[in-house]
VMD Tcl script that draws the C-alpha trace (Angstrom):
set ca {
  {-8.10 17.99 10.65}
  {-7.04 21.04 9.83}
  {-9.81 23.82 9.13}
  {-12.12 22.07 11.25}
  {-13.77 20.13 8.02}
  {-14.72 16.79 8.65}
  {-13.55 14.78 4.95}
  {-13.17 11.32 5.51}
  {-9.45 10.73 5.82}
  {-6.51 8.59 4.36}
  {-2.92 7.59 5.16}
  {-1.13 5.96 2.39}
  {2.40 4.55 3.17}
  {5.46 4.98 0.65}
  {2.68 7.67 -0.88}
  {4.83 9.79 -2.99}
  {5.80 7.57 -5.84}
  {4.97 4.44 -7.88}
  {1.86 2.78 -6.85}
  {1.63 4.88 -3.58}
  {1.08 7.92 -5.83}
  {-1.36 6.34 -7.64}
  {-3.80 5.46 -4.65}
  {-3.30 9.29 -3.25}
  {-4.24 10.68 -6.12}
  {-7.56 8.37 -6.69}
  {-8.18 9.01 -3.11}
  {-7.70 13.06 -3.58}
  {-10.04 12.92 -6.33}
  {-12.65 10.68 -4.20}
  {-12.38 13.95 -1.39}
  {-10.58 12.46 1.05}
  {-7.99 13.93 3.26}
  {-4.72 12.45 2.42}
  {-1.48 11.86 4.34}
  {1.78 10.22 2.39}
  {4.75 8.93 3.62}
  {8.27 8.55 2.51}
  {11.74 8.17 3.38}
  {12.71 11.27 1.36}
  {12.95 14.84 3.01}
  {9.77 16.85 2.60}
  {11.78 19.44 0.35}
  {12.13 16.99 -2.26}
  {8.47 16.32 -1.99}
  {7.27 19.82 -2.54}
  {6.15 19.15 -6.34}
  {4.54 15.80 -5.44}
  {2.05 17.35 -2.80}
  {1.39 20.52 -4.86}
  {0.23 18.06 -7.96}
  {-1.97 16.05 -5.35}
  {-3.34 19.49 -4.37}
  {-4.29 20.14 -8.22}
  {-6.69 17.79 -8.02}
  {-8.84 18.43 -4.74}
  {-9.10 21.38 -2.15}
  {-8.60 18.19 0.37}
  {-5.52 18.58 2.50}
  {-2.76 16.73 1.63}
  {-0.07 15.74 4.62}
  {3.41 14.60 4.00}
  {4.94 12.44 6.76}
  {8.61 11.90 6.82}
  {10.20 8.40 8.21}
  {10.62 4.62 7.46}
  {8.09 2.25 8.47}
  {10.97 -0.75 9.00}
  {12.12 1.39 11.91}
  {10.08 1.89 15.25}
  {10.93 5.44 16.52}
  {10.02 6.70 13.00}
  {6.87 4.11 12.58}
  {5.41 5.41 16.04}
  {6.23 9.36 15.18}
  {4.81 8.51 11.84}
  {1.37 7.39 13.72}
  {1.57 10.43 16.40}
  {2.17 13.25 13.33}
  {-0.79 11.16 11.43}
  {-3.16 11.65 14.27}
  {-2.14 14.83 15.30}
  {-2.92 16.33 11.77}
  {-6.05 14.64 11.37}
  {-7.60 13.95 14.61}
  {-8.76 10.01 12.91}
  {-8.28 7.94 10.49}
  {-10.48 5.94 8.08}
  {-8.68 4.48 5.52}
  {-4.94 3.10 6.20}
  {-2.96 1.63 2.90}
  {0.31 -0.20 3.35}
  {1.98 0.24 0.12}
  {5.10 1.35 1.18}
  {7.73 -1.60 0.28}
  {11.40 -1.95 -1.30}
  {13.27 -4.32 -3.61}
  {16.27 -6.08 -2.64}
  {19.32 -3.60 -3.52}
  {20.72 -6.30 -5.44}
  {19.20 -9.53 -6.55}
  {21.20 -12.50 -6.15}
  {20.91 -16.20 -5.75}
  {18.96 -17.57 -3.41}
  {22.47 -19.42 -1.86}
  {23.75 -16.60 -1.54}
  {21.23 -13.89 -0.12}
  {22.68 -11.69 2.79}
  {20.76 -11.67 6.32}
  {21.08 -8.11 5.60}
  {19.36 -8.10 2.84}
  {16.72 -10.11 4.16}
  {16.28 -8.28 7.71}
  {15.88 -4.61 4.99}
  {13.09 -6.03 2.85}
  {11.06 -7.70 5.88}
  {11.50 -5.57 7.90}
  {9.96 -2.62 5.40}
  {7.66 -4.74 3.45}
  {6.11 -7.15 6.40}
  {6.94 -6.00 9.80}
  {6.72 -2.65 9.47}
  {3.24 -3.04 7.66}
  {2.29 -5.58 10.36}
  {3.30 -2.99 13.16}
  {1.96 -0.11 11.67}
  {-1.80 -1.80 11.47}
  {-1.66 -3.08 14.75}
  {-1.17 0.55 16.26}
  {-3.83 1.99 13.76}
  {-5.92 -0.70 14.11}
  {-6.19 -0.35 17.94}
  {-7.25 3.37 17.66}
  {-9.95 2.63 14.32}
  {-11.25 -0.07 17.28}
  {-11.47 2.37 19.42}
  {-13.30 4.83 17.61}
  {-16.19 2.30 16.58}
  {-17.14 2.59 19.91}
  {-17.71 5.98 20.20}
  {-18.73 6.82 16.24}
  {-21.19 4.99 15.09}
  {-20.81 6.37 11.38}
  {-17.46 5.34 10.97}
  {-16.56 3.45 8.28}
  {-12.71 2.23 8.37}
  {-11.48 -0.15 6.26}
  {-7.09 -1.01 5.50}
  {-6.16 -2.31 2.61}
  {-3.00 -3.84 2.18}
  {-0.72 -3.78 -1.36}
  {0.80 -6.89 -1.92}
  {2.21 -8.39 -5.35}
  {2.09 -11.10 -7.60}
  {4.92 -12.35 -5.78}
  {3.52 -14.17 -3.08}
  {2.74 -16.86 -4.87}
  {5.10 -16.49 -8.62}
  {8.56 -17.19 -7.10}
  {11.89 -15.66 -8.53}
  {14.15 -16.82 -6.57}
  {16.73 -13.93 -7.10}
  {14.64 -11.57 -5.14}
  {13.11 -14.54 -2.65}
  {13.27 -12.20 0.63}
  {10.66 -10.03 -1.69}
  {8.23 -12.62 -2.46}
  {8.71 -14.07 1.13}
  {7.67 -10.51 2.46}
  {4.80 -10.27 0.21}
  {3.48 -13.79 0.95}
  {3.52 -12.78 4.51}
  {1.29 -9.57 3.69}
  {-1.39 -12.38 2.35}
  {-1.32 -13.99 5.20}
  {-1.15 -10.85 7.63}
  {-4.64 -9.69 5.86}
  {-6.57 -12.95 6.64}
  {-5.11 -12.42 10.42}
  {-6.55 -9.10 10.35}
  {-9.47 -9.83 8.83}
  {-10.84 -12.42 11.14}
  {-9.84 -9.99 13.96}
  {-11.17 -6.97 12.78}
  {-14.54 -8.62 11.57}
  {-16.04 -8.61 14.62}
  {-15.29 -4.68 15.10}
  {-16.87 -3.80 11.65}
  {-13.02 -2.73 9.69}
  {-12.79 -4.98 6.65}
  {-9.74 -5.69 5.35}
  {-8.18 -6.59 2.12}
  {-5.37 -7.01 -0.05}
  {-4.87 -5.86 -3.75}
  {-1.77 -8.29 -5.55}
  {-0.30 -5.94 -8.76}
  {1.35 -7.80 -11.30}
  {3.66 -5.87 -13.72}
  {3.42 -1.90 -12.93}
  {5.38 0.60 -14.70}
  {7.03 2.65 -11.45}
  {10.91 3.55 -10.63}
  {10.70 -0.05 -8.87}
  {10.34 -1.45 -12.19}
  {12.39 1.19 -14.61}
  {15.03 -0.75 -14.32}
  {13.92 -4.25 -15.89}
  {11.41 -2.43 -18.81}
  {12.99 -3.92 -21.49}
  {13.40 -7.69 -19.62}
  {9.38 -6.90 -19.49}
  {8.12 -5.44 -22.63}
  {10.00 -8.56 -24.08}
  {7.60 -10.64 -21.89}
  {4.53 -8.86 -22.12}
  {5.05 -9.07 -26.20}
  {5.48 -13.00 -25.94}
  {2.18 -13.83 -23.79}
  {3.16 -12.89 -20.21}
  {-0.22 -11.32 -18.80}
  {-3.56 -12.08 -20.93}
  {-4.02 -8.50 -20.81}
  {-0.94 -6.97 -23.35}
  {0.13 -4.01 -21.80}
  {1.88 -2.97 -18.37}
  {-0.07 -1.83 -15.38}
  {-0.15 1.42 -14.15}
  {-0.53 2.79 -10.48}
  {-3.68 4.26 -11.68}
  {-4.98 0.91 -12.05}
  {-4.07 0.40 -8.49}
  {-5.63 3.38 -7.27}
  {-8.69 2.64 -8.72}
  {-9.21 -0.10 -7.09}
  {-8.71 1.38 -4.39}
  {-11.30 3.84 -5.21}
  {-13.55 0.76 -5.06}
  {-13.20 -0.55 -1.75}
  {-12.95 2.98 0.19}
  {-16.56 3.50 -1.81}
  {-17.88 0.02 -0.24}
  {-18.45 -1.83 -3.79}
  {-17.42 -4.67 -1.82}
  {-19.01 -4.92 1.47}
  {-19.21 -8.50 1.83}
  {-15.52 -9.17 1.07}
  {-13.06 -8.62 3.83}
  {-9.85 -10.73 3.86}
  {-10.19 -11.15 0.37}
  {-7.29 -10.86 -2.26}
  {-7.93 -8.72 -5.51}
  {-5.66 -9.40 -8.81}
  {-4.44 -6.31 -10.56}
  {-2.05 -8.75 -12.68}
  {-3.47 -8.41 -16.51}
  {-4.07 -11.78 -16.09}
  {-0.70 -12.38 -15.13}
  {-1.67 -15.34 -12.70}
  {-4.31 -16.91 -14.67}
  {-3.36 -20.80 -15.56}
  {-3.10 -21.17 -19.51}
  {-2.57 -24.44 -21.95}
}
mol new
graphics top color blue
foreach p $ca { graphics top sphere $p radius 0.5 }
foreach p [lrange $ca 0 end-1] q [lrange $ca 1 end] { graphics top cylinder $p $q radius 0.2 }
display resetview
């Protein structure tokens, strides 16, 4: 790390906006370390880091690439690790949208190869190469506390069947955190998954008004719309260890979204 402090440190993927923004900034505030990544260039993400930087004298890293793709996702690892030296706390947030939704008889392969490729294999890739070095480093540390924590959505188990590639993706990152889980159990690197329901981000801009319509008729128990914060403080929560007997475990930031009503 640079200036030879030891904070504990973070990576956060598709860290600059929506939910990803949310988590850094919990995570700045907590002390740690922080590294984002995103697809745009780092010019456009001068603003984001210096308002990350407002909040802690923590460094804050900016990585550059797409997950979905494996010369960035394995530069993305190297630039982590070079900047920091190690890693406690990975986050797979990044994850896109279809570019259009459409029936489910007529989804593209293209469309379907983009979405899983960004929102499940690039996440499943990406743990299993910072997985191998947290391993790694439990043998040699014993104060080291890692932990990933994957961001899925309500979607793996509501279906809309105009975006199905989504949900498909995100009911593969369920599964993917039980797989890790029981792996990394043994090795002392709990793992879990947080499912948000309705958050107010760019991914969502576009669909308010379909949603405040919803929310006003009875969709979430809870009558409001999320907010990254609310994501990033759970997230807060877990990197503390308020739940140390957990791992694999799914956490609903939904409003009550999911809960079965008469």
């Amino acid at each position: 790390m640079t200036g030879g402090e030891s904070k504990r440190t973070a990576f956060v993927t598709g860290g600059s906006r929506g939910i990803g923004l949310g988590i850094a900034r919990e995570l700045v505030k907590l002390g740690y370390a922080v590294a984002i990544n995103g697809v745009r260039p780092a010019a456009d993400v001068i603003d984001v880091l210096a308002g990350l930087r407002e909040h802690s004298t923590a460094d804050v890293h900016y990585v550059q690439g797409n997950i979905g793709a494996v010369g960035d996702r394995e530069r993305i690892v190297e630039e982590v690790y070079g900047h920091f030296g190690a890693l406690d706390v990975l986050v797979n947030n990044a994850g896109v949208a279809p570019r259009e939704r459409s029936d489910l008889l007529e989804m593209s392969e293209e469309s379907y190869d983009r979405v899983l490729d960004i929102n499940l294999k690039g996440p499943f890739f990406l743990t299993q190469a910072i997985a191998r070095r947290m391993v790694e480093r439990q043998g040699t540390e014993s104060t080291a506390e890692p932990c990933i924590i994957n961001v899925g959505s309500v979607s793996a188990t509501v279906a809309s069947e105009n975006r199905g590639q989504y949900c498909i993706s995100k009911a593969g990152i369920g599964m993917m955190t039980q797989l890790f889980a029981t792996r990394l159990g043994r090795e002392g690197i709990p793992v879990y998954e947080l499912r948000p329901g309705i958050i107010r981000t760019d991914m969502t801009q576009g669909v308010t008004e379909k949603y405040d319509k919803m929310i006003a008729e009875g969709l979430t128990v809870q009558p409001r719309w999320g907010s990254p914060e609310d994501v990033g403080r759970a997230v807060g929560a877990l990197v503390r260890g308020d739940f140390p007997y957990s791992t694999g475990q799914v956490i609903m930031i939904d409003g009550g979204l999911t809960v079965s009503r008469l």
